[in-house]
C-alpha positions as CSV (number, residue, x, y, z in Angstrom):
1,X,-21.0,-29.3,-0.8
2,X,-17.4,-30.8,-1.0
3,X,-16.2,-27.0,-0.8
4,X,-18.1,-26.8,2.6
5,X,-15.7,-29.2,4.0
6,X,-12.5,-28.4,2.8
7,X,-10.6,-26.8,5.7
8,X,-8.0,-25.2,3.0
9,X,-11.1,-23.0,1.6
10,X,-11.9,-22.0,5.2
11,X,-8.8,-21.1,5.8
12,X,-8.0,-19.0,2.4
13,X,-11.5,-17.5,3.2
14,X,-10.5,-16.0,6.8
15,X,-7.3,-14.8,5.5
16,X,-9.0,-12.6,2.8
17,X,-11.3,-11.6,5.0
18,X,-9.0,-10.5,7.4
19,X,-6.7,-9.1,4.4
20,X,-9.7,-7.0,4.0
21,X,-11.0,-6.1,7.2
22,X,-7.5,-3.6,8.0
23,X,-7.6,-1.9,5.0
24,X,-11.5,-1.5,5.7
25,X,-10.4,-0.3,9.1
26,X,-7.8,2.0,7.9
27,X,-9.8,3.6,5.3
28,X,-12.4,4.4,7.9
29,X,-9.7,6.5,10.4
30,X,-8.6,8.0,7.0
31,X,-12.2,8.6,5.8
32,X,-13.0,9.9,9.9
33,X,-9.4,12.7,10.2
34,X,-10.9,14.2,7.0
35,X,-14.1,15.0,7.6
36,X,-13.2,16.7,10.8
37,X,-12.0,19.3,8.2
38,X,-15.6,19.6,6.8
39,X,-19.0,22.1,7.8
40,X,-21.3,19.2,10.2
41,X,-24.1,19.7,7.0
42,X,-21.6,18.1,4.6
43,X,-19.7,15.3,6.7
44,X,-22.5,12.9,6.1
45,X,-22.2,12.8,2.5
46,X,-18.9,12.9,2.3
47,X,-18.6,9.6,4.7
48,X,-21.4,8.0,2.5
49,X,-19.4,8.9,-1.1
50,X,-16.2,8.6,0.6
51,X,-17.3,5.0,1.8
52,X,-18.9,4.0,-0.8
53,X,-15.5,5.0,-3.0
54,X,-13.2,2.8,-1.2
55,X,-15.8,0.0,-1.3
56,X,-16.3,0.2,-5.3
57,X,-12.6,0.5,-5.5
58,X,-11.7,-2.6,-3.5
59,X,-14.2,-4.9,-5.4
60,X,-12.7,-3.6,-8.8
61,X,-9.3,-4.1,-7.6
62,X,-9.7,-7.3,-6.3
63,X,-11.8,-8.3,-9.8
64,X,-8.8,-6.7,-11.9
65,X,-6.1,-8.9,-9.4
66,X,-8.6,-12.7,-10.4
67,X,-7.8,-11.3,-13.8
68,X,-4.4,-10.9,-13.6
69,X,-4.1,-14.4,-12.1
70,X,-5.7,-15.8,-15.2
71,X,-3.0,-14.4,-17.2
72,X,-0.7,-17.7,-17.8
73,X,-0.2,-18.1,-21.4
74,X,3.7,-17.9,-22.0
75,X,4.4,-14.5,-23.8
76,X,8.1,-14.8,-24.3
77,X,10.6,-18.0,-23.3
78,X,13.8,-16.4,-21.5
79,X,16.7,-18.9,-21.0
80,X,14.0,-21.6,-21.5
81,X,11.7,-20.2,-19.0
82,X,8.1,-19.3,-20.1
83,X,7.3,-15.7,-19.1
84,X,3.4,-15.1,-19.0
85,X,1.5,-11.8,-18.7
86,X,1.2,-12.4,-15.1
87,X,4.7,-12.9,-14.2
88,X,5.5,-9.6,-16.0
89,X,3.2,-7.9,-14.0
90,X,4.3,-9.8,-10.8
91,X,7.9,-8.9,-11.3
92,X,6.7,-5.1,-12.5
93,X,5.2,-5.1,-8.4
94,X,8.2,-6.4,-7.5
95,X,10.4,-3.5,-8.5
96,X,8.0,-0.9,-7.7
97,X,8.2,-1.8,-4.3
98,X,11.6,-2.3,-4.0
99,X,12.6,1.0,-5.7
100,X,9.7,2.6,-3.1
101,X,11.0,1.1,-0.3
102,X,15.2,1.7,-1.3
103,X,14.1,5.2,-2.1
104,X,12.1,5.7,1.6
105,X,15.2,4.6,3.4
106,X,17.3,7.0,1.4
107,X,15.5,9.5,1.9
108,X,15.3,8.8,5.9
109,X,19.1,8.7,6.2
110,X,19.7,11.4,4.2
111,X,17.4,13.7,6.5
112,X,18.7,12.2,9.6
113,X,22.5,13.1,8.3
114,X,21.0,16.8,7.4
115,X,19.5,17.1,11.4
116,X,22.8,15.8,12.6
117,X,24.9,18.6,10.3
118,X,22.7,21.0,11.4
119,X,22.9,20.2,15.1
120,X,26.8,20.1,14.6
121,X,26.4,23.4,12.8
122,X,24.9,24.8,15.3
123,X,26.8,23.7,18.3
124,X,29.9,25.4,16.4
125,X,28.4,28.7,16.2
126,X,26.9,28.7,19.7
127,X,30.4,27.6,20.6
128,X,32.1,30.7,18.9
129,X,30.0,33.4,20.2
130,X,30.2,32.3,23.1
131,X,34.0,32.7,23.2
């Protein structure tokens, strides 16, 4: 009953709920744009499997991540710092994202410089025959 009273507990409870409630939300427009795409005699199926997908998936995912955070026995000491399973995968997450969101911005100036060429490109040659 102490749990019950414990603001801390109500407050890590509403922010996984609401951790859970956008993705639940977005996964619902995603679910809704594709089965415009479908016949009307197959769209209620498909929300029902693709529904009950994404909820199946988010349960195991959020079992696999209590897991994870169970994973504290030092695995290797590295400059005298204890490195458990968790903090490998932790750091692993880390770099993925960081790698995913280095490579998005590359690749956002690089087509931005290849509009701008092209638009410089352009204006040359109009430029030319004009003359």
């Amino acid at each position: 009953m102490e749990l019950l009273t414990e603001p801390n507990i109500w407050i890590a409870f509403f922010m996984l709920a609401a951790l859970e409630i956008v993705p639940g939300i977005d996964n619902i427009i995603f679910i809704s744009i594709l089965l415009g795409r479908l016949p009307p005699e197959q769209r209620d199926l498909a929300r029902r499997l693709g529904l009950g997908f994404a909820m199946v998936s988010r349960m195991a995912l959020l079992f696999s991540l209590a897991w994870v955070m169970t994973l504290t026995t030092p695995l290797i000491t590295l400059l005298g710092q204890e490195i458990s399973g968790r903090d490998l995968i932790l750091l692993g997450g880390g770099v993925c994202l960081l790698y995913k969101a280095s490579h998005e911005i590359f690749m956002e100036v690089k087509v931005q410089e290849s509009k701008e060429t092209r638009a410089g490109v352009a204006d040359v040659k109009v430029g030319t025959s004009v003359f």
